[in-house]
DOSERO-989879 format. One line per 5 residues: number of its first residue (from 1); for each residue z, y, x of N, C-alpha, C, O. Coordinates in steps of 0.1 Angstrom, whole numbers. Layout:
REM residues N
NUM> Z Y X Z Y X Z Y X Z Y X | ...
This chain:
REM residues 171
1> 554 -293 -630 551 -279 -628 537 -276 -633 527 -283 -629 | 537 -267 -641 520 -257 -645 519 -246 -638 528 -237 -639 | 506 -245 -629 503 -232 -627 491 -229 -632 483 -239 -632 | 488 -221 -637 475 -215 -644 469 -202 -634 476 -192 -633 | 455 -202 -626 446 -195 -615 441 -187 -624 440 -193 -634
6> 438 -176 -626 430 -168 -633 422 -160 -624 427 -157 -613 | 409 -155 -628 403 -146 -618 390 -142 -620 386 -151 -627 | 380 -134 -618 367 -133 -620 359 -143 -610 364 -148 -600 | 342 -147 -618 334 -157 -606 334 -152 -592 330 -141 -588 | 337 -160 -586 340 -160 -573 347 -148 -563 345 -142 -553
11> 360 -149 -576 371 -146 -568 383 -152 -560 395 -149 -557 | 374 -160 -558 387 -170 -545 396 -181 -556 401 -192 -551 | 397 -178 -567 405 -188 -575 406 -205 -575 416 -212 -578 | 394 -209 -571 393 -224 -574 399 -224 -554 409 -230 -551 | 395 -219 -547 395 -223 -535 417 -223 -534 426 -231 -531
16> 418 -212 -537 434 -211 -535 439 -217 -543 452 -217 -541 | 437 -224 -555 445 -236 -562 441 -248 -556 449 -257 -557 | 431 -251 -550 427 -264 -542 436 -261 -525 439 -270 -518 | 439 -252 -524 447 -250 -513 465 -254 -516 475 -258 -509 | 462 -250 -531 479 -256 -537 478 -264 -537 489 -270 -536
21> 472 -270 -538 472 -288 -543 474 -298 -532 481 -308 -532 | 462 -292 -519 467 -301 -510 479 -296 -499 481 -302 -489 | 484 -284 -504 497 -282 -494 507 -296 -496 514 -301 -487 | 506 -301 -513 516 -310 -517 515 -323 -511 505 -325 -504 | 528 -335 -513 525 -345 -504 519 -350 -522 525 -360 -526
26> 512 -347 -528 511 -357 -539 498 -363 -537 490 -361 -528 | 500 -372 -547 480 -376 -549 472 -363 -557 476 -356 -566 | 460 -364 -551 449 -356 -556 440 -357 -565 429 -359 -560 | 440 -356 -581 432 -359 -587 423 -343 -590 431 -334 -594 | 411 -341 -589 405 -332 -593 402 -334 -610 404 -346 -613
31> 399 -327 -617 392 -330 -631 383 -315 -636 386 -305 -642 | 370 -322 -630 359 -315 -631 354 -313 -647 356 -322 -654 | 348 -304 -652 342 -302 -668 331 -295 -670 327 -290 -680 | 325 -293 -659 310 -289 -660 303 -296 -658 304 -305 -650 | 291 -292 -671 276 -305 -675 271 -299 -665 277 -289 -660
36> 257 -304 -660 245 -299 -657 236 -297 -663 227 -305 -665 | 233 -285 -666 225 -284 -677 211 -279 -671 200 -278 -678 | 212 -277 -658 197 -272 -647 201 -281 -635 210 -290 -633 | 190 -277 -628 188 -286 -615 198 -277 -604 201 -282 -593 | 201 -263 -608 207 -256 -598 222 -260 -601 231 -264 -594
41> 219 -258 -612 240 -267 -617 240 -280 -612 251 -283 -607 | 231 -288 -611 231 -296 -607 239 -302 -595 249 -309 -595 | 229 -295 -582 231 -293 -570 246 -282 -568 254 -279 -559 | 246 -280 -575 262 -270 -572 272 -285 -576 281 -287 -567 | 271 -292 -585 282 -299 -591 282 -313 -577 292 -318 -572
46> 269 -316 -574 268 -325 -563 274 -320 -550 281 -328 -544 | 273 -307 -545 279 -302 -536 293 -305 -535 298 -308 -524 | 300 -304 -549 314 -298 -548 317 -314 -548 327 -317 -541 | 312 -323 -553 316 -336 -553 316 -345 -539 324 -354 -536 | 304 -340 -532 308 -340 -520 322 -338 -509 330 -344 -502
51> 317 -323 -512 334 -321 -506 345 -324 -509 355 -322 -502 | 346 -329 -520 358 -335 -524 365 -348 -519 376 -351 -517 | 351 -355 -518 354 -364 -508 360 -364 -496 370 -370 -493 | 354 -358 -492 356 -350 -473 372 -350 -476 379 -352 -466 | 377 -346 -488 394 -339 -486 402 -347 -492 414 -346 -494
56> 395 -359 -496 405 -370 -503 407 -369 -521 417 -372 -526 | 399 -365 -525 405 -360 -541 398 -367 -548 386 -366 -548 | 406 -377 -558 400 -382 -569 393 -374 -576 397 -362 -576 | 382 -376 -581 373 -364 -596 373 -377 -606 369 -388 -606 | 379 -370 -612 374 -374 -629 364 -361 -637 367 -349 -638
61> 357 -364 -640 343 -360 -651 348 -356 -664 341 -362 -673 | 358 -348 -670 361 -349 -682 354 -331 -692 362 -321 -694 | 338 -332 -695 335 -320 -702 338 -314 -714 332 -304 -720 | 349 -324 -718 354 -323 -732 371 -333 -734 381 -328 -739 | 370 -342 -730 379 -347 -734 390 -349 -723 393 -360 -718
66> 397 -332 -721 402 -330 -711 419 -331 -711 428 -329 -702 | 420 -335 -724 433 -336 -728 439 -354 -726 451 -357 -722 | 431 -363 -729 431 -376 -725 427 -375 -711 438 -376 -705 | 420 -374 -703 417 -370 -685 432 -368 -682 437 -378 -677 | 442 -354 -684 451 -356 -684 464 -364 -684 471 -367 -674
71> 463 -367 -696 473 -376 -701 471 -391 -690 481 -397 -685 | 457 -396 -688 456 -408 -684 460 -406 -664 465 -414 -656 | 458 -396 -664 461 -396 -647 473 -386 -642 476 -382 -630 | 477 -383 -651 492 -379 -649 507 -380 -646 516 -378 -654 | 508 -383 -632 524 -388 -633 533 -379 -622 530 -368 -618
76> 542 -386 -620 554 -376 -614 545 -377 -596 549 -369 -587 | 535 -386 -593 532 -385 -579 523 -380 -577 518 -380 -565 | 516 -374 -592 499 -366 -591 501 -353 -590 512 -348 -593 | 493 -349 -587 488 -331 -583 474 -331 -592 464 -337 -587 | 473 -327 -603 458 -328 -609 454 -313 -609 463 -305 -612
81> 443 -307 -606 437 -299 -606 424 -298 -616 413 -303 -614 | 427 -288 -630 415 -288 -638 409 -272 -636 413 -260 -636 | 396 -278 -634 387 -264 -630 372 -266 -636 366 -276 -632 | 369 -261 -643 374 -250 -649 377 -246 -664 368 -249 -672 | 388 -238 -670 388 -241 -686 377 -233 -696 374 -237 -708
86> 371 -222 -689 363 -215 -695 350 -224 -699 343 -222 -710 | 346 -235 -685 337 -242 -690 346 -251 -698 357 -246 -696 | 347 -258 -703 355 -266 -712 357 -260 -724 359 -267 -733 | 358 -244 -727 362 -244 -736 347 -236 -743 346 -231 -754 | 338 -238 -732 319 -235 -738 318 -243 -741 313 -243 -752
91> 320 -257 -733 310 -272 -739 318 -273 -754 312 -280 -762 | 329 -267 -759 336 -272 -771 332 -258 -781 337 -258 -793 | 325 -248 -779 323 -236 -790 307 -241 -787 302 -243 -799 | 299 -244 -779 284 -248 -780 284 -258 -789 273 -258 -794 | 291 -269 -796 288 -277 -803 285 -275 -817 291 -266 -823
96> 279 -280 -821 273 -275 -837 287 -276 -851 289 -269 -861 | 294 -287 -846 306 -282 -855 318 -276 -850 328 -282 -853 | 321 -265 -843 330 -259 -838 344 -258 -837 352 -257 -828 | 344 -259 -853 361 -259 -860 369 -267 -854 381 -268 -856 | 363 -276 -846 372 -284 -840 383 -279 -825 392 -283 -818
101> 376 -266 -828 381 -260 -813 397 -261 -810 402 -263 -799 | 404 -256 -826 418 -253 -828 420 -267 -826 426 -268 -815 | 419 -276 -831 430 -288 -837 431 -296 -817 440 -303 -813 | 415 -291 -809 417 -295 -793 424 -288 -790 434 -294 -786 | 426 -275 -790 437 -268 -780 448 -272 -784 455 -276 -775
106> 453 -272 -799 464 -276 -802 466 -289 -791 472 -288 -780 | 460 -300 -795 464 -311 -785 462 -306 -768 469 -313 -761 | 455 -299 -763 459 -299 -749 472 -292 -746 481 -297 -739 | 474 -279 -753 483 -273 -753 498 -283 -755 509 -281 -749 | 496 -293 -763 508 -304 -763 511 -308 -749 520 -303 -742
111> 499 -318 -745 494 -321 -735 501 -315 -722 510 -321 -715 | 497 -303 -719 501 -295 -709 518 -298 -710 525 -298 -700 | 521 -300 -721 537 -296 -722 543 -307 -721 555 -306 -721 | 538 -320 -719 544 -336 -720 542 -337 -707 551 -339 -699 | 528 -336 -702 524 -343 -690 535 -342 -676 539 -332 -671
116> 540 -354 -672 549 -354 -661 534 -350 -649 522 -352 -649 | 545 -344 -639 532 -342 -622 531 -329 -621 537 -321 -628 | 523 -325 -612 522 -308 -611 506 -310 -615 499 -319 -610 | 502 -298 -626 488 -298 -629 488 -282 -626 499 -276 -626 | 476 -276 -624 468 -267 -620 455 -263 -626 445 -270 -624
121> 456 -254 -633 446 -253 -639 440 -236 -632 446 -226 -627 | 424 -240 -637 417 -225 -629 409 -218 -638 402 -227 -643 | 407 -210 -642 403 -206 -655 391 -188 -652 395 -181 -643 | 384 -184 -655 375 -174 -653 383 -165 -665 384 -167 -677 | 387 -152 -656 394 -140 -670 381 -133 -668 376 -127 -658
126> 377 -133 -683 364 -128 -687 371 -117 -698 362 -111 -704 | 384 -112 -701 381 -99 -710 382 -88 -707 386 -79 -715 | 379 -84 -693 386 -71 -685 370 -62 -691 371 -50 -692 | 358 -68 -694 350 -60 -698 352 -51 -710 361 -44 -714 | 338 -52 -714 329 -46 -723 333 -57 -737 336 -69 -734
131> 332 -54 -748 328 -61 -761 315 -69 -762 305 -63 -762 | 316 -80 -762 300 -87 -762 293 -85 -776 297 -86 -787 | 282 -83 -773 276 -77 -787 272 -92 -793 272 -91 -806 | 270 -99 -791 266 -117 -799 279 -125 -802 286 -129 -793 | 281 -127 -818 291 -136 -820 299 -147 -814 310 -151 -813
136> 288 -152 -810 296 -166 -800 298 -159 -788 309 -162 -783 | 293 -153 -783 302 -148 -767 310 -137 -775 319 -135 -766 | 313 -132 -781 328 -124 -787 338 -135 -792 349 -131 -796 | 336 -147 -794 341 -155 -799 349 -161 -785 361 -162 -782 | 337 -166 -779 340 -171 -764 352 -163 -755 360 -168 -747
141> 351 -148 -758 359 -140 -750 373 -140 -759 385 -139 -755 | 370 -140 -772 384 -141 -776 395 -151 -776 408 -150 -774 | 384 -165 -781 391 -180 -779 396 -179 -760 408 -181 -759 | 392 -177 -751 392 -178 -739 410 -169 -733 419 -172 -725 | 408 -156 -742 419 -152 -739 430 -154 -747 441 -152 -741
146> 431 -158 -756 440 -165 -765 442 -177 -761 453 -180 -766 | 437 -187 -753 439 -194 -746 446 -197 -732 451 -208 -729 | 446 -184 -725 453 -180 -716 461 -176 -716 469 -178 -707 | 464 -167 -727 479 -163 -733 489 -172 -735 501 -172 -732 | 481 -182 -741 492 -199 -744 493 -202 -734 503 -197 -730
151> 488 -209 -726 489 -215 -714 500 -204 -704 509 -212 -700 | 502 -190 -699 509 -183 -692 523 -183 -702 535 -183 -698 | 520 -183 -712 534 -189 -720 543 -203 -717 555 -205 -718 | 533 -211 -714 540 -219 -710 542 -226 -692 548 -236 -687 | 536 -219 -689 534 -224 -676 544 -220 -665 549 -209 -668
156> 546 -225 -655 557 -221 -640 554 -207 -636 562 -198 -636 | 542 -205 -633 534 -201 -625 523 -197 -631 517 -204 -638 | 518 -180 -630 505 -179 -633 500 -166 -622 505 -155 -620 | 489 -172 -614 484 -162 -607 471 -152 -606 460 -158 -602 | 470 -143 -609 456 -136 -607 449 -132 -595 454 -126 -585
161> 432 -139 -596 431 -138 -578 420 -128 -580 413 -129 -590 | 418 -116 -569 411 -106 -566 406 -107 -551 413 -108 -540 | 392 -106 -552 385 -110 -535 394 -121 -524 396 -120 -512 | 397 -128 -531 403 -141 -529 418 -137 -525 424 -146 -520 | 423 -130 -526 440 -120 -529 452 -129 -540 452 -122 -550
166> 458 -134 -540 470 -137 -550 474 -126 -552 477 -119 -543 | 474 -124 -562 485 -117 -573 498 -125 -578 490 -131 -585 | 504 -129 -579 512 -136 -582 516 -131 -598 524 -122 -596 | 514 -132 -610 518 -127 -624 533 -132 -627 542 -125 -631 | 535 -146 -626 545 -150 -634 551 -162 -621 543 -169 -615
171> 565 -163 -619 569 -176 -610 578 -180 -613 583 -189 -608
């Protein structure tokens, strides 16, 4: 099973797919994709690793190579939770050779479609704005929703969260 969370920052999204996950009797693998790039991300990324603990959930570290993360902890008794794609899919347009962006989605997008287990993915919908006036953040908004398009294409399940509210889009 795929469900795909969509939502603005801190719209309840990561908390109610972490609520899906452990309703299940499965195993819990989290797969975290944010660097630290400050001392405040930092301490945000240490926090949440903490609690993870506290709730039983494997983390795997994958800020790029989230498609092998995947593939390697994936089975018919896992519950994997990847949060978040927007970061994942910054750490992969921040790099100096970019073009490689297509030929990764291509393969996660496989990915998503092979993997046995229920995965969960949580994702930030960033195009309800404005036009970003700087190429890489119009770039970012567009790869981001083109991305989400694929993924609700293929997925069980896609939900939009508002003041931490389910929408339910697709079931």
């Amino acid at each position: 099973m795929l469900e795909l969370y969509l939502g603005g920052a801190r719209s309840g999204k990561s908390r109610l797919a972490e609520q899906r996950v452990c309703g299940s009797t499965l195993q819990r693998v989290y797969v975290a994709t944010a660097t630290a790039g400050d001392s405040e991300m930092a301490m945000r990324i240490e926090h949440h690793q903490e609690q993870r603990k506290a709730d039983d959930w494997r983390t795997v570290e994958a800020p790029e190579e989230l498609s092998a993360a995947i593939r390697q902890h994936a089975s018919p008794q896992t519950a994997i939770l990847v949060d978040c794609l927007t970061l994942w899919l910054s750490n992969w347009l921040a790099k100096e050779d970019d073009d490689s962006w297509q030929q990764v989605k291509g393969q996660f997008l496989h990915t998503l479609q092979t993997a046995p287990g229920h995965i969960v993915l949580v994702s930030n919908e960033v195009g309800q704005g404005i036009v970003p006036l700087g190429s890489l953040t119009r770039r970012f908004v567009d790869e981001s929703g083109r991305l989400h398009q694929d993924i609700a294409a293929l997925a069980d399940r896609v939900v939009f969260v508002t003041a931490g509210l389910e929408q339910v889009l697709k079931n």
